[in-house]
TIVO-2410 file (N, C-alpha, C; in nm, 3 decimals):
# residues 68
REC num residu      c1      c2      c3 atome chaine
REC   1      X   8.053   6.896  14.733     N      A
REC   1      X   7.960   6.898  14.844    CA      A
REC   1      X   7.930   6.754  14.883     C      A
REC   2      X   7.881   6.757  15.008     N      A
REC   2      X   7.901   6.619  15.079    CA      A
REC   2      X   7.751   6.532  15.064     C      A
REC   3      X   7.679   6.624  15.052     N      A
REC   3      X   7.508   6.609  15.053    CA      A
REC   3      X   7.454   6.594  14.848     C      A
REC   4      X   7.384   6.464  14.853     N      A
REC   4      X   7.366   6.434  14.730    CA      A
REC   4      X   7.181   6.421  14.667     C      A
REC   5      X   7.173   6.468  14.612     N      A
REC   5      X   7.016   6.476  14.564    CA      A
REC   5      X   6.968   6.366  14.508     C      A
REC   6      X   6.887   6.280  14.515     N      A
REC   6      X   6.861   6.116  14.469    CA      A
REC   6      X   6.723   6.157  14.384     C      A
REC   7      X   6.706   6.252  14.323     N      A
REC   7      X   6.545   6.247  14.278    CA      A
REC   7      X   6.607   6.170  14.125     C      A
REC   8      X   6.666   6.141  14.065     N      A
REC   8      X   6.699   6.024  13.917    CA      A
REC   8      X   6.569   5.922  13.987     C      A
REC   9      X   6.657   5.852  14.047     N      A
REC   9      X   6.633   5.728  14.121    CA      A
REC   9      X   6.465   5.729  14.173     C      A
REC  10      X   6.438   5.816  14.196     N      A
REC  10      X   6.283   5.850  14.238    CA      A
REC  10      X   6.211   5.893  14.166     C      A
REC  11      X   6.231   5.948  14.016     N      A
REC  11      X   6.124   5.988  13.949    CA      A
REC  11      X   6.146   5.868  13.835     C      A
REC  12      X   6.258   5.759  13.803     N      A
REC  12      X   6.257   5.634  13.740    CA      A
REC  12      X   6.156   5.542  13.841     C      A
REC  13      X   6.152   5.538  13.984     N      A
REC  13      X   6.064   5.455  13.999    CA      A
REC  13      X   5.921   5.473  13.994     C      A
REC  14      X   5.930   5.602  14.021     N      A
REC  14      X   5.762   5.658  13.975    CA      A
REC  14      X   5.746   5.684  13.845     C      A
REC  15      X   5.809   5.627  13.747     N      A
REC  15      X   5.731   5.692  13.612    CA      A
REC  15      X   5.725   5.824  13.584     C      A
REC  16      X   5.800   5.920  13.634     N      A
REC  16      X   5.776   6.069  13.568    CA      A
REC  16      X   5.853   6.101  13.555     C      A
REC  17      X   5.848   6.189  13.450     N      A
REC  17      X   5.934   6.305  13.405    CA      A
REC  17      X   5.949   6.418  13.451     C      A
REC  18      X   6.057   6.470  13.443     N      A
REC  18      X   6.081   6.593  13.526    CA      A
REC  18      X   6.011   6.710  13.484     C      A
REC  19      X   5.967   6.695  13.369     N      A
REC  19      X   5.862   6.827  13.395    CA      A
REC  19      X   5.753   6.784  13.434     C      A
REC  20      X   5.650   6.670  13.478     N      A
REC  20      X   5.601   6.665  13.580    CA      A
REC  20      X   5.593   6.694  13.700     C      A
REC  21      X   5.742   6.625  13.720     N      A
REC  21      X   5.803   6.684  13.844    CA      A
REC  21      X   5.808   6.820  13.919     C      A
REC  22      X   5.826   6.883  13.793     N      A
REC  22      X   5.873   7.001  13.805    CA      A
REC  22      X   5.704   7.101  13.849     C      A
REC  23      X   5.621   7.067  13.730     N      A
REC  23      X   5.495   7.082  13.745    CA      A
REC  23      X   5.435   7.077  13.871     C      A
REC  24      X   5.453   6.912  13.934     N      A
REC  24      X   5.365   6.892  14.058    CA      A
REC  24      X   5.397   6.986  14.150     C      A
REC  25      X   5.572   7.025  14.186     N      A
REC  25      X   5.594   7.039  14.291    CA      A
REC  25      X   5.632   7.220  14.318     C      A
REC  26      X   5.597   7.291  14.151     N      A
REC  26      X   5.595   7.395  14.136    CA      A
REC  26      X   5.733   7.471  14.109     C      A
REC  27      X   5.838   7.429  14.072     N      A
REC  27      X   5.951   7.524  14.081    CA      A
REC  27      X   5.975   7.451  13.891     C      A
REC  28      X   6.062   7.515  13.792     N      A
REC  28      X   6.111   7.494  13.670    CA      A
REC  28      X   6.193   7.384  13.673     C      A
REC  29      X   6.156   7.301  13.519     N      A
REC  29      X   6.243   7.185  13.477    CA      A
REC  29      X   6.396   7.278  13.509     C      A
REC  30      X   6.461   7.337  13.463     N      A
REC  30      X   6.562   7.418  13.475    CA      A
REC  30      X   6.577   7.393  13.630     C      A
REC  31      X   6.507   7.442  13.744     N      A
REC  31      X   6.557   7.436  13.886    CA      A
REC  31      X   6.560   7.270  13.968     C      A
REC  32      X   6.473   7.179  13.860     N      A
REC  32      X   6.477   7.103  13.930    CA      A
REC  32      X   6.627   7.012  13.858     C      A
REC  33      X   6.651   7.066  13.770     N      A
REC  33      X   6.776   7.006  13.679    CA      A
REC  33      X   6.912   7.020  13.763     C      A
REC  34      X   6.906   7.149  13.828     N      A
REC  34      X   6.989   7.208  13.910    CA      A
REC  34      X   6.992   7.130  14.062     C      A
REC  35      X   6.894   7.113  14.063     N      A
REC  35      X   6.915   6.988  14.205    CA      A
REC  35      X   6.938   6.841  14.156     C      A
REC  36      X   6.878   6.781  14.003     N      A
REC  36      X   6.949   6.689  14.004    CA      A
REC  36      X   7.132   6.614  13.997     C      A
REC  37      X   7.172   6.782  13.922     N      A
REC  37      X   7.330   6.749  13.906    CA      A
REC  37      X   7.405   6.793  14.008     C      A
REC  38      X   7.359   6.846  14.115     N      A
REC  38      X   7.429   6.879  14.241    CA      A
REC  38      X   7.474   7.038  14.227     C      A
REC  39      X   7.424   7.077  14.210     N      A
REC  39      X   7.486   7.243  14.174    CA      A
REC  39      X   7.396   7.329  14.267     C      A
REC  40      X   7.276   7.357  14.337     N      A
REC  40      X   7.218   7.330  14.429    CA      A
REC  40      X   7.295   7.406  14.575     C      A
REC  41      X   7.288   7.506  14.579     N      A
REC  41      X   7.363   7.541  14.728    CA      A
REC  41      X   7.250   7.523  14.848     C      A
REC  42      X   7.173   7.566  14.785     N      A
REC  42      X   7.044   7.500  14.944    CA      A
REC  42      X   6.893   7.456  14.923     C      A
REC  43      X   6.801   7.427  14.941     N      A
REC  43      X   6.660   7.399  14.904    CA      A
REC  43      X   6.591   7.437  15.019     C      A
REC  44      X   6.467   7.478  15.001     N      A
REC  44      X   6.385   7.549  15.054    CA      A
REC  44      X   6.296   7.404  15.114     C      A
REC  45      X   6.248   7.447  15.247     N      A
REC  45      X   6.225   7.324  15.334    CA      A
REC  45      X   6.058   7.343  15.276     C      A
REC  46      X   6.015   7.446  15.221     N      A
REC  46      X   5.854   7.411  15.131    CA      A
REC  46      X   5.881   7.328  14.959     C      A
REC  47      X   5.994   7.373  14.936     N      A
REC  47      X   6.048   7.264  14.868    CA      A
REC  47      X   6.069   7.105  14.851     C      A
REC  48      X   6.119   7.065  14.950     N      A
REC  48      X   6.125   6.962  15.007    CA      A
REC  48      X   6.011   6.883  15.044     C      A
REC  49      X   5.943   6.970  15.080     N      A
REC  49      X   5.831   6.913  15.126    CA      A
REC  49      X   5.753   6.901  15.067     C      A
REC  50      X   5.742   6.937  14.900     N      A
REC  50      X   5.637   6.952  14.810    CA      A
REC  50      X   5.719   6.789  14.710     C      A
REC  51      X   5.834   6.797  14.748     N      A
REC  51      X   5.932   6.707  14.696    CA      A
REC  51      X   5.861   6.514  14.728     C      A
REC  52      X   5.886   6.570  14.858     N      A
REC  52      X   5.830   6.421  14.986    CA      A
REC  52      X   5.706   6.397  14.910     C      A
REC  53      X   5.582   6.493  14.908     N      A
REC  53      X   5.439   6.505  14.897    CA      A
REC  53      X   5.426   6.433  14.766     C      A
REC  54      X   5.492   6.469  14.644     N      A
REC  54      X   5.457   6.448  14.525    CA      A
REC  54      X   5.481   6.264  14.511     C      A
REC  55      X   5.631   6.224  14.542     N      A
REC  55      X   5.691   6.138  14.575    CA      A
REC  55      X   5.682   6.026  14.660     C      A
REC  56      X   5.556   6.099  14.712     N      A
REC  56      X   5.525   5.953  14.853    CA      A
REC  56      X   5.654   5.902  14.938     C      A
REC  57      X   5.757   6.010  14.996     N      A
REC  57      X   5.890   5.919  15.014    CA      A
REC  57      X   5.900   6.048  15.165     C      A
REC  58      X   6.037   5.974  15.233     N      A
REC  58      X   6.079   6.099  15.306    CA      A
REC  58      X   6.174   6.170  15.289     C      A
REC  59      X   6.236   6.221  15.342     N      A
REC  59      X   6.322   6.357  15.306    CA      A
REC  59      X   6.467   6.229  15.278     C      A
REC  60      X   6.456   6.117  15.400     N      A
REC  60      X   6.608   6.041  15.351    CA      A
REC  60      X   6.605   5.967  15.238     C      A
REC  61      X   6.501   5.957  15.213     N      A
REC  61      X   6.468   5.909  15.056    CA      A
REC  61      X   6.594   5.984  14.968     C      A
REC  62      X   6.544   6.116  14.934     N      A
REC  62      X   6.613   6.197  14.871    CA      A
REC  62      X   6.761   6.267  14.880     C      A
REC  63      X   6.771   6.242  15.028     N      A
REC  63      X   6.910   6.300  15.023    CA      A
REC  63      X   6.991   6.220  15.045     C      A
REC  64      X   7.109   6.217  15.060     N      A
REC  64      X   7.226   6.114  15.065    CA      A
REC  64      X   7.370   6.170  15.128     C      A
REC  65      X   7.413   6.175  15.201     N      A
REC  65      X   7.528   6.240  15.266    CA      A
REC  65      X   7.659   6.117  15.224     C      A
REC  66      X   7.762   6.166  15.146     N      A
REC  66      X   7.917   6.082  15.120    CA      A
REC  66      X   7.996   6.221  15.155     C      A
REC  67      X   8.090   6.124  15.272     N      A
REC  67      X   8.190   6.180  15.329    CA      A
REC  67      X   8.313   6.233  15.202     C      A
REC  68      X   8.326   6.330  15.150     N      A
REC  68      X   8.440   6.375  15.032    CA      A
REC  68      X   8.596   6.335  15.072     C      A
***
């Protein structure tokens, strides 16, 4: 897939751990594990947005598009 999930990179600069993460933004260490390794077929745009919220960032923060 062409579309890449950057939350590593964003929860190293904020200091948290993914079950924080996982905590703040309400979905399982397990689901958010699944968006970090790219396995992930779609995310829910209240998702995302709980993503942005927790993160102080915007949505291009997090995603990353490489041409395959």
């Amino acid at each position: 897939m062409a579309i890449h999930i950057t939350i590593d990179r964003m929860l190293v600069e904020r200091g948290m751990s993914v079950g924080e993460f996982a905590d703040a933004i309400g979905i399982t260490p397990a689901n958010v594990a699944v968006l970090k390794n790219g396995r992930a077929k779609a995310v829910r745009l209240s998702t995302l947005d709980a993503m942005c919220r927790v993160l102080e960032c915007q949505p291009a923060d997090l995603l990353r598009y490489e041409h395959d």
